[in-house]
N, C-alpha and C positions, 0 to 999 in steps of 0.2 A: 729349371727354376724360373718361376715368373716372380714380375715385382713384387706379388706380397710375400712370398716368399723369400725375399731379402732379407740378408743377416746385413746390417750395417753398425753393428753395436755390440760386443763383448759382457758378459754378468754372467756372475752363480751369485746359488745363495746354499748357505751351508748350514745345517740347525745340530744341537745336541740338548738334551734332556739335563738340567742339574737339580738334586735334591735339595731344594735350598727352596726359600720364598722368594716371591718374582723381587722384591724389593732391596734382598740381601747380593740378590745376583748382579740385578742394576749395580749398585753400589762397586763389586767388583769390575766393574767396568769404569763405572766414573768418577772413581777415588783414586788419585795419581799412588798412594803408599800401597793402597789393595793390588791395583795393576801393578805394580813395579813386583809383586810378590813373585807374580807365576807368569808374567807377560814380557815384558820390556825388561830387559835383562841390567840397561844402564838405567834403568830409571824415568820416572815418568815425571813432569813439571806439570803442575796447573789440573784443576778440575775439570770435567768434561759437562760446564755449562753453555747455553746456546750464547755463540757469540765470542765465545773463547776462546784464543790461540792457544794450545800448549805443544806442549817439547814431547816427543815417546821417543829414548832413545836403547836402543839395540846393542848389547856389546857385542852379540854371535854376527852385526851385522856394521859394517863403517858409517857412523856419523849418527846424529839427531835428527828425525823427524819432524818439520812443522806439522801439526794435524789443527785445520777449523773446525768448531763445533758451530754448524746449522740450524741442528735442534734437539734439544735436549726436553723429555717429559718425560719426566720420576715417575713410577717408576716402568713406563711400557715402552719407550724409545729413546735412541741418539742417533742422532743420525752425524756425519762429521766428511768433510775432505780433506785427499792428501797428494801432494805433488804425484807421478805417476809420470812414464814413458808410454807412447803408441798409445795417450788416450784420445778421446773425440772431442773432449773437451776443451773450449779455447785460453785454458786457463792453466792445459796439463796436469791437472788434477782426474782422480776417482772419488765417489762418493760411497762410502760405506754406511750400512743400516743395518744399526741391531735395535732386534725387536724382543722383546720379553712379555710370555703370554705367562699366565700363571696357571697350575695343573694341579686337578688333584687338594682343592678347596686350598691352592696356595700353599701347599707342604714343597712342590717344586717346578721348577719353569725351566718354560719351552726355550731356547736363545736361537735365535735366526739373524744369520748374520748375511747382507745381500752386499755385494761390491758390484759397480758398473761403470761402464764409460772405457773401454780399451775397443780401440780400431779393430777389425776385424780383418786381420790381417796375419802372418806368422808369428812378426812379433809381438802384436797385440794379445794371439793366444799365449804365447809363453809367458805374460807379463802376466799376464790372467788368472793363469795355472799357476803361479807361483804364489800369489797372493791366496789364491785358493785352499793350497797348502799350509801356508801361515796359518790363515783363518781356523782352519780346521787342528790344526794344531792349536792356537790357542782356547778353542773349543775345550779340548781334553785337559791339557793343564789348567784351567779355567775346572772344572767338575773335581778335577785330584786333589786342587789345592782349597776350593770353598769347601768340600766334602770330608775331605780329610788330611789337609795342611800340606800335603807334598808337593813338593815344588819338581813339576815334569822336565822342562826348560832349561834350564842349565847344563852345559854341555851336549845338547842334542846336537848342535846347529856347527859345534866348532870340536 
């Protein structure tokens, strides 16, 4: 492996397809009552505006979440950070980015969701991968519950 060939940095990015308008799916993302539906099991505090602190808390998981909102633009992006272990960051934080593209003259949208900043390291992959698996999981509950009201989430996790 030569230097350009260096990993010094952990990210995926994970997408799923929701039948919804890009603007409705936003919304499921940054409406603390929509998110607490299918997401965050104890409930979310605070909108997901640029500049915001809010609470996302887990009951399948111990304790509240601080999450910062960096930037918020209705309806194609949020981008946000959140404390994190084995990241690169001097801050111990990762940055996640969901992006919303609209499909299909807007009947439904693309959701891309990127997490980065974990060392590259063993347990930077593990931390990685787990987050990975969230995401992608609230991917699917995210389509069951804006598509057709079910709530995926509950009891998966405990």
């Amino acid at each position: 492996m030569n230097a350009s060939e260096r990993l010094d940095e952990l990210s995926f990015t994970v997408s799923g397809r929701v039948s919804r308008p890009c603007a409705e799916v936003y919304e499921a993302v940054a409406d603390p009552e929509r998110l607490s539906r299918y997401f965050t099991t104890g409930g979310a505090q605070g909108r997901l505006e640029s500049g915001a602190e809010v609470i996302w808390n887990f009951q399948d998981f111990p304790g509240a979440f601080p999450v910062r909102v960096l930037e918020a633009d209705r309806p194609r992006r949020i981008v946000i950070e959140w404390d994190g272990e084995a990241t690169t960051s001097t801050r111990g934080t990762t940055t996640v980015v969901f992006e919303f593209e609209p499909l299909d003259d807007d009947s439904r949208t693309l959701v891309t969701i990127t997490e980065s900043s974990w060392q590259a390291t063993p347990d930077g992959a593990r931390r990685a991968f787990d987050n990975c698996e969230g995401w992608t999981s609230m991917l699917g509950a995210m389509k069951a519950w804006v598509e057709h009201g079910i709530t995926l989430r509950e009891g998966f996790y405990r």
